[in-house]
VEXZA-323106 format. One line per 5 residues: number of its first residue (from 1); for each residue x, y, z of C-alpha. Coordinates in nm, 4 decimals. Layout:
% VEXZA-323106
NUM = X/Y/Z  ...;
END
This chain:
% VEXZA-323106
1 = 1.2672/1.7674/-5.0225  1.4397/1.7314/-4.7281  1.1248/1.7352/-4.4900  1.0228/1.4125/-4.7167  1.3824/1.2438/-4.6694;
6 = 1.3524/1.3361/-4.2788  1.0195/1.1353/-4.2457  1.1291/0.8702/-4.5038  1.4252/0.8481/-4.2236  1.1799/0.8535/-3.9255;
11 = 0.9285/0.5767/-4.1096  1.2533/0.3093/-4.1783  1.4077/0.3571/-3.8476  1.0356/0.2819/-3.6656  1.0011/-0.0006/-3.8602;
16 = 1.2941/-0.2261/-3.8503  1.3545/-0.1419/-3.4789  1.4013/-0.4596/-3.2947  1.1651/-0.5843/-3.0260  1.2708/-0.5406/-2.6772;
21 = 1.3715/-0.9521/-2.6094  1.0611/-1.1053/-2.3885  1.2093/-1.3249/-2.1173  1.0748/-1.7271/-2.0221  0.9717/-1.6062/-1.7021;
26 = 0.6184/-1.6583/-1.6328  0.6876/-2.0430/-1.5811  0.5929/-1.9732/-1.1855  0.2522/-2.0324/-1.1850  0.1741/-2.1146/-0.8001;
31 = 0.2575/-2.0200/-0.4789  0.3646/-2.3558/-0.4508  0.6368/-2.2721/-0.7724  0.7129/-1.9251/-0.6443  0.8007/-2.1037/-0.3049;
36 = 1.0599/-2.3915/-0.3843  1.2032/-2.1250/-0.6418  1.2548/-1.9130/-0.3076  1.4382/-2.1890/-0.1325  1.6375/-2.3318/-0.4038;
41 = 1.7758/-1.9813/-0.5185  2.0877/-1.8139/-0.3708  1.9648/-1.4822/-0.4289  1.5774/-1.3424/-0.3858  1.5462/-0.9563/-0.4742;
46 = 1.2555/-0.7343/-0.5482  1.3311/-0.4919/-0.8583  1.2811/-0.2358/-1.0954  1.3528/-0.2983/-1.4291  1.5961/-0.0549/-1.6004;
51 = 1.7251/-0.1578/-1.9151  1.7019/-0.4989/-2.1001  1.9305/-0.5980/-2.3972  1.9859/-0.9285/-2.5969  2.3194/-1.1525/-2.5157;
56 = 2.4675/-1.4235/-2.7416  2.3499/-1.7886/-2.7558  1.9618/-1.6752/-2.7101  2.0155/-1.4825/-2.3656  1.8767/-1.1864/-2.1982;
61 = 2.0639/-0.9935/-1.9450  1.9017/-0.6857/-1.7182  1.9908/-0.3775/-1.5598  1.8049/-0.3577/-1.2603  1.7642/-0.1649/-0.9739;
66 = 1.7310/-0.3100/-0.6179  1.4373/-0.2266/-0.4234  1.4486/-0.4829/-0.1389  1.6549/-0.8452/-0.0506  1.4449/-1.1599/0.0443;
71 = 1.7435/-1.3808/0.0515  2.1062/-1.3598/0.0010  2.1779/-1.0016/0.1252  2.5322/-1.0681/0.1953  2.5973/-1.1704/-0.1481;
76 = 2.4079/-0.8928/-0.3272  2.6417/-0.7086/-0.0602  2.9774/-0.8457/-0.1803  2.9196/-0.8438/-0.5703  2.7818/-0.4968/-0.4791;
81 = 3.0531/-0.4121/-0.2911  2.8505/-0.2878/-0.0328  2.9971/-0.1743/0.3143  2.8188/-0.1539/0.6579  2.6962/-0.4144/0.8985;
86 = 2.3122/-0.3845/0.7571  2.1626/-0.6422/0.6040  1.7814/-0.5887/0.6014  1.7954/-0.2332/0.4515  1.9662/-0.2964/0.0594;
91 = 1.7871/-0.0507/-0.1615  1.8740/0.2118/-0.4374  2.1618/-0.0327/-0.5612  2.1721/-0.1921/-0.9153  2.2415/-0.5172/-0.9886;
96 = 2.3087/-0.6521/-1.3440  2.1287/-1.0187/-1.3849  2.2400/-1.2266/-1.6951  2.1137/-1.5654/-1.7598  1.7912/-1.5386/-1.9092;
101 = 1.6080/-1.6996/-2.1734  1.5205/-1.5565/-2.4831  1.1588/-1.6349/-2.5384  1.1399/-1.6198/-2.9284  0.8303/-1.5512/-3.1473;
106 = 0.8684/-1.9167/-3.3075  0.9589/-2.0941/-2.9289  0.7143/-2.3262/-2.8898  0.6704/-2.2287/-2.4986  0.6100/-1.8804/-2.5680;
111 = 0.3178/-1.9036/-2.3245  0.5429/-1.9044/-2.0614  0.7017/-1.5741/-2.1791  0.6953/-1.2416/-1.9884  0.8253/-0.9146/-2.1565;
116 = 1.0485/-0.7161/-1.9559  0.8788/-0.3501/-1.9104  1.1471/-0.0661/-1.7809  0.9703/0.0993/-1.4860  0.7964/-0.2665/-1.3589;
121 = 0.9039/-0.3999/-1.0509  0.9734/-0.7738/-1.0874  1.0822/-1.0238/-0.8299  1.4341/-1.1872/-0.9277  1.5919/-1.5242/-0.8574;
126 = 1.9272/-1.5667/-0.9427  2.2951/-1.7326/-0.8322  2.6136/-1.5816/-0.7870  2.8343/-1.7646/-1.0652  3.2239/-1.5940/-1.0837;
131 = 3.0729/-1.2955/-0.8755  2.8283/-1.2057/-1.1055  2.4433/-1.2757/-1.1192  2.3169/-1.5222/-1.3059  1.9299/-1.5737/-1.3387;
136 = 1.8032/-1.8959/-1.1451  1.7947/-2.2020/-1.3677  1.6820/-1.9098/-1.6446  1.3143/-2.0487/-1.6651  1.1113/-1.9275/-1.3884;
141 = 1.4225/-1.6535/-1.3325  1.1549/-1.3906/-1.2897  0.8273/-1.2773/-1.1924  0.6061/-0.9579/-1.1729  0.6263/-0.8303/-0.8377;
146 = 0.2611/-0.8211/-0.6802  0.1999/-0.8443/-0.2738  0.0439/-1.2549/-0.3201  0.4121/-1.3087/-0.4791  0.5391/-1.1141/-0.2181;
151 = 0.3747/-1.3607/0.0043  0.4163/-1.6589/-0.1036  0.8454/-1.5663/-0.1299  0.8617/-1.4775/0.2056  0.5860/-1.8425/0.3017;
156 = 0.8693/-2.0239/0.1062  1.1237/-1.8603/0.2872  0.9746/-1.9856/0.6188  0.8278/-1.6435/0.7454  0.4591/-1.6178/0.8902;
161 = 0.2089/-1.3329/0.7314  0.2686/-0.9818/0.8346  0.0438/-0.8337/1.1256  -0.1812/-0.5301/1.0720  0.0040/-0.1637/1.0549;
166 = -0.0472/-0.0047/1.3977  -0.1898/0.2953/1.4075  0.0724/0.5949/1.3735  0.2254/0.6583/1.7450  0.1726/1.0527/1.7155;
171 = -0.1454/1.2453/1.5549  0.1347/1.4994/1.4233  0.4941/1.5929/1.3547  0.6278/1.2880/1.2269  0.5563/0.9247/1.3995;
176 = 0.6376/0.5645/1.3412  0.3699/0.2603/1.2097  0.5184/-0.0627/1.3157  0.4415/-0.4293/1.2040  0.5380/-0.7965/1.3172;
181 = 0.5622/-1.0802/1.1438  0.6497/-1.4819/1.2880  0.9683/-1.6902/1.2067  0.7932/-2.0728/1.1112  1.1271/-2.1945/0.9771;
186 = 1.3190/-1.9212/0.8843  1.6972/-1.8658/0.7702  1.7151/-1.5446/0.6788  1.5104/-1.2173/0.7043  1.3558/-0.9714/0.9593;
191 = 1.0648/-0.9873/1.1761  0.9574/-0.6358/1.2080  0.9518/-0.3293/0.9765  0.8089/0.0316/1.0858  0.7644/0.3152/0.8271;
196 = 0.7125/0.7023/0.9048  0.3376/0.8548/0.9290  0.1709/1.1496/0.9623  0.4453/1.3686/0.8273  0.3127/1.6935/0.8654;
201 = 0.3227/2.0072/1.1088  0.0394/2.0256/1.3932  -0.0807/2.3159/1.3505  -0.4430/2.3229/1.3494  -0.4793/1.9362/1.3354;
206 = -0.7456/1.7837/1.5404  -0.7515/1.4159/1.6239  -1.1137/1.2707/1.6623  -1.0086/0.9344/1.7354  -0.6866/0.8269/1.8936;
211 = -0.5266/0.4913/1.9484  -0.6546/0.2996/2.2352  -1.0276/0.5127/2.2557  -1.1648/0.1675/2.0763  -1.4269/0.3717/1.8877;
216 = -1.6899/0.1413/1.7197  -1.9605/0.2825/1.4806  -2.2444/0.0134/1.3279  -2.4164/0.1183/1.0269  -2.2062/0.4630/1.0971;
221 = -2.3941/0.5183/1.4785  -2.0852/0.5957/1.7574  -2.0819/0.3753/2.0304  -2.4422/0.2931/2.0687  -2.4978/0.6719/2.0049;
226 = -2.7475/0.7703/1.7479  -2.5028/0.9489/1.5165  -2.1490/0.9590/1.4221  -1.8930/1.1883/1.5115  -1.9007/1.5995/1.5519;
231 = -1.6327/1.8806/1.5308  -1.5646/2.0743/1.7813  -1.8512/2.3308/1.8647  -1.6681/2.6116/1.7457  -1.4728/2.4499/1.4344;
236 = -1.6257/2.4050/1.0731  -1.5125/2.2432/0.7516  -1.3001/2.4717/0.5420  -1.3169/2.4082/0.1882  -0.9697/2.2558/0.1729;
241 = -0.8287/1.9678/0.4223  -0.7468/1.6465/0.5150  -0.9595/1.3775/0.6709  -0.7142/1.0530/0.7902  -0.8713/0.7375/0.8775;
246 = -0.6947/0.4450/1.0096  -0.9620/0.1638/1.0456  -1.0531/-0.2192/0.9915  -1.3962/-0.2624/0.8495  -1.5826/-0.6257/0.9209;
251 = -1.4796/-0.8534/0.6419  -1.7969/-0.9882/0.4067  -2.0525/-0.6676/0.4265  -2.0732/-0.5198/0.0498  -2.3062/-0.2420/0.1646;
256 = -2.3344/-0.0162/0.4785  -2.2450/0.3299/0.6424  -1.9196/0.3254/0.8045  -1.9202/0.6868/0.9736  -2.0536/1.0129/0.9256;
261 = -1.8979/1.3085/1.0292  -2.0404/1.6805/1.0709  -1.9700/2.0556/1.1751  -2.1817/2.2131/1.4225  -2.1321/2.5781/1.2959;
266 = -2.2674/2.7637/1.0084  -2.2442/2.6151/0.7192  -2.3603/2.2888/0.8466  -2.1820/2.0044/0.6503  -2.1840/1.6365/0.6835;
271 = -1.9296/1.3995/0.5219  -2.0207/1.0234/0.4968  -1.7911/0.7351/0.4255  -2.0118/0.4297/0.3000  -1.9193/0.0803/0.1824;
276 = -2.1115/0.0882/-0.1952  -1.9778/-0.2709/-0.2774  -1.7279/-0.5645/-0.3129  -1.5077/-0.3213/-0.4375  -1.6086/0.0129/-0.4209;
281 = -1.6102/0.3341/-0.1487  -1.8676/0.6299/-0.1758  -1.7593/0.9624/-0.0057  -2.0542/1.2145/0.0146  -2.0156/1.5733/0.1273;
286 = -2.3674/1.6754/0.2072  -2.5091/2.0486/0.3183  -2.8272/2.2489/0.3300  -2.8107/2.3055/-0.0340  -2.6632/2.0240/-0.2518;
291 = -2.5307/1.6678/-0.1779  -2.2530/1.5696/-0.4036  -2.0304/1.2297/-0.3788  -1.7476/1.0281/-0.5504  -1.7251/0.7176/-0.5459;
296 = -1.3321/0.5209/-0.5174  -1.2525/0.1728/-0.6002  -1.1153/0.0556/-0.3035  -1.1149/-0.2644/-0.1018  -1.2161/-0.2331/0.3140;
301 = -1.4304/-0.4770/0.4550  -1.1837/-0.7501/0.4521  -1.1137/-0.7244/0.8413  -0.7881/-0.5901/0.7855  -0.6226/-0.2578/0.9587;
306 = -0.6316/0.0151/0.6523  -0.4847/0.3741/0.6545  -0.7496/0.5675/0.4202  -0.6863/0.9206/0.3385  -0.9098/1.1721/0.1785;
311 = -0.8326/1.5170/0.0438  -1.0612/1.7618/0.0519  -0.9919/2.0439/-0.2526  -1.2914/2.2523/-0.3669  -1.4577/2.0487/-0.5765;
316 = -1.2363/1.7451/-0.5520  -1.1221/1.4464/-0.3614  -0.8001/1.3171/-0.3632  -0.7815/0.9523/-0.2460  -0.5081/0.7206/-0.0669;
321 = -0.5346/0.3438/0.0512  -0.2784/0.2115/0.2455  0.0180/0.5163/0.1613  -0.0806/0.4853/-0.2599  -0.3024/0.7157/-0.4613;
326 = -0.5959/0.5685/-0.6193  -0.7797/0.8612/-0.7361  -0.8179/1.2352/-0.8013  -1.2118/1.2760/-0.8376  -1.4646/1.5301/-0.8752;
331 = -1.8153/1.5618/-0.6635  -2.0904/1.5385/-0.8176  -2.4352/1.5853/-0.7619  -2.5695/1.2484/-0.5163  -2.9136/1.1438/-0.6787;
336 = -3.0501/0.9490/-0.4080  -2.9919/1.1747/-0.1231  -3.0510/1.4877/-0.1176  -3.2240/1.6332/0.1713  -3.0640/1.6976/0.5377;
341 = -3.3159/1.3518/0.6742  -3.0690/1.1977/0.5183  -2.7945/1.2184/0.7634  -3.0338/1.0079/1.0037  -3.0836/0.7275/0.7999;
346 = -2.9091/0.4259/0.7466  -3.0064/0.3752/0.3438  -2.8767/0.0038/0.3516  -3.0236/-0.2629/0.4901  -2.6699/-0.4332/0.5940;
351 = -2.5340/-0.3031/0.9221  -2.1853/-0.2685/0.9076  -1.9273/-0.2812/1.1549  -1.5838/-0.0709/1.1521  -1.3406/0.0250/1.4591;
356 = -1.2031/0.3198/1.3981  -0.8088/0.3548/1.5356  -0.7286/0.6643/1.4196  -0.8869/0.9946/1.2957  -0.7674/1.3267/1.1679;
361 = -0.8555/1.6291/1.0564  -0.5563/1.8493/0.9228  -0.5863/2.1689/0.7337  -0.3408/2.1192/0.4541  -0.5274/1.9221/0.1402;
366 = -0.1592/1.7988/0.0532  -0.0999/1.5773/0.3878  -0.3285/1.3228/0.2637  -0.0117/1.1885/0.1117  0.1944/1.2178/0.4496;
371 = -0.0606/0.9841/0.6366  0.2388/0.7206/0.5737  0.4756/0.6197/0.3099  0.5358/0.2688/0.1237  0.9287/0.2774/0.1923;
376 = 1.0165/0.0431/0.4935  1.2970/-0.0047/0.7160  1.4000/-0.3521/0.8532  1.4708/-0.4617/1.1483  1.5900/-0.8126/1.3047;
381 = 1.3805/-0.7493/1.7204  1.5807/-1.0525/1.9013  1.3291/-1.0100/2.1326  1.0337/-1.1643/1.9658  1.1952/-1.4261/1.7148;
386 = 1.0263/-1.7504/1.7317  0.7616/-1.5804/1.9262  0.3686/-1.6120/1.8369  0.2153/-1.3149/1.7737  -0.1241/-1.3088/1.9078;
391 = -0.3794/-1.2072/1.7085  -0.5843/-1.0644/1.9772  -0.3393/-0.8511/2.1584  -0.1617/-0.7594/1.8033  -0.5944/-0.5848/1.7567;
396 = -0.6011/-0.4742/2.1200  -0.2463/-0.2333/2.1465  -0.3195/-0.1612/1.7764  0.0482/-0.3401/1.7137  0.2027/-0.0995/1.9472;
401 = 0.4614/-0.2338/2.2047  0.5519/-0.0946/2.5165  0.7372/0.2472/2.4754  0.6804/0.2754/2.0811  0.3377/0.4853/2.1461;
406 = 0.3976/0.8592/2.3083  0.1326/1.0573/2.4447  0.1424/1.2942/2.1891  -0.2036/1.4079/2.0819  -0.3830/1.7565/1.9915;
411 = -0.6279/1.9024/2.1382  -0.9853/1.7169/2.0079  -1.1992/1.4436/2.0695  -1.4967/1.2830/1.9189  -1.8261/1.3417/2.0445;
416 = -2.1991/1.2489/1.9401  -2.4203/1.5028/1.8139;
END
């Protein structure tokens, strides 16, 4: 009897929960809208949704946590009561927005309605009314955060694009990526961010390809050589590492080989990174006896600098783009390839082109997550405000300034078989 009452209890309390209120906030429908919101609001903040709860006359208010400022730091900083002299590095705060429209199930603009989602990230434009924050003009208060409305905040904000990553300034031991970006019209905001990368001990890492070697491969062939790249003469593949690749693939090729990369010693094993499609990576890991592959969804022939990193564990692959998993996967057996001719052959009839910055080969299966990270510190460099970047030294250095790249480098070096 009182198992039945404890459902009964369960059953009534599921149904007449109330809905979690769904905030007008999807009235930003262009860059255009996501820019003059930008400029007309006193406070611009990326941010993780925490808690959402109803408030009288209609409203929503949020409990959010800050991830970065685009404008208004010193304000977040006072109704934060924030100390220090930093202004570009706000995170790990929270911030309680009020303000918001409730979009109602019988509001006839419902289609403009987002629902709030704790654990989203959401970009935030609000005003500081009696030091609190109040969401912007409460339509168009909010948006999901993705990196085009990243973009087009920071365009209506009067900063330039971002330049490429550079390639990680050691092969080992903790190193720094830097990027640049150009002030158009800018108030507010920083013009260079760097991040850590390749956070991981150096023992037993080789580096195949280091900044500044300008490595080409077309249709995966090194440099005009006939093949791609070798280990050392005395080092195989174990069955557990990491391969790091920083590289920019030529934009519009859907199919080609990008590199292929082999031991010399006993067992012989060749791994092959192709372009399968639009959208799509295959990874083979071919050998006397068996050629098994994966294949990733992943974006790289759009002619922009990517850090790709591939775990090696028995049986699987663990996949990063650009310091994010996208994958765990298992090999399996490779239908259309699977004799050793194969590692001379070219099987599409596209010939790509990739420039390799960086590649590493590191023991431990788990520093395919250390290639970088996606947390990034600010900083306002006097030196090159206003400046242009240009786009052709920014490719040449790899991004890297005078005195941000050390000589640091293990013992290795790519050669052609």
């Amino acid at each position: 009897m009182r198992t039945a009452v404890a459902l009964t209890a369960v059953v009534v309390l599921a149904c007449c929960r109330p809905q979690l209120p769904a905030v007008r906030a999807a009235c930003l429908h262009t860059a255009r809208d996501l820019q003059a919101q930008a400029r007309a609001s006193e406070v611009v903040v990326k941010a993780l949704a925490m808690r959402v709860w109803p408030e009288p006359d209609g409203l929503v208010g949020g409990h959010f946590a800050v991830i970065a400022v685009y404008k208004g730091a010193r304000a977040v900083k006072n109704v934060l009561r924030v100390g220090g002299t930093d202004l570009f590095n706000i995170h790990d705060k929270r911030m309680n927005v009020t303000g918001f429209w409730n979009d109602l199930p019988d509001d006839e603009h419902r289609a403009c309605g987002a629902r709030v989602t704790v654990g989203t990230y959401y970009v935030l434009f609000a005003d500081v009314v009696h030091g609190r924050f109040v969401a912007k003009d409460r339509q168009g208060a909010l948006v999901e955060w993705t990196d085009d409305n990243e973009r087009a905040v920071w365009h209506g904000l009067g900063w330039g694009d971002w330049s490429d990553w550079s390639a990680c300034n050691v092969s080992c031991d903790t190193g720094l990526q830097y990027r640049h970006r150009r002030c158009l019209k800018c108030g507010q905001g920083h013009n260079k961010e760097m991040r850590k990368c390749n956070d991981f001990p150096c023992d037993g890492v080789m580096e195949l390809v280091a900044p500044g070697d300008r490595v080409r491969t077309v249709g995966g062939k090194l440099n005009g050589s006939e093949n791609g790249f070798s280990l050392l003469d005395t080092v195989g593949f174990s069955n557990t590492f990491s391969l790091l690749i920083t590289l920019r693939v030529q934009p519009k090729v859907d199919f080609g080989t990008v590199f292929r990369l082999s031991s010399l010693t006993e067992p012989l094993k060749v791994i092959t990174l192709e372009v399968s499609g639009p959208d799509l990576l295959r990874v083979s890991v071919n050998t006397r006896q068996s050629n098994r592959s994966v294949l990733i969804a992943a974006v790289l022939a759009d002619g922009i600098t990517h850090q790709l990193g591939l775990g090696f564990q028995e049986d699987e692959i663990i996949a990063y783009l650009d310091c994010r998993w996208v994958t765990t996967e298992t090999l399996m057996q490779n239908s259309y390839a699977s004799s050793p001719e194969y590692y001379d052959m070219d099987v599409f009839e596209e010939s790509l082109t990739a420039d390799l910055v960086q590649m590493i080969v590191v023991p431990d299966p788990t520093a395919v997550s250390d290639q970088c990270t996606v947390f990034r510190i600010a900083v306002l460099d006097t030196e090159i405000v206003k400046t242009k970047i240009r786009d052709k030294s920014q490719r040449g250095t790899n991004g890297i300034t005078n005195g941000e790249h050390e000589t640091k480098r293990t013992v290795s070096k790519h050669s052609g078989k």
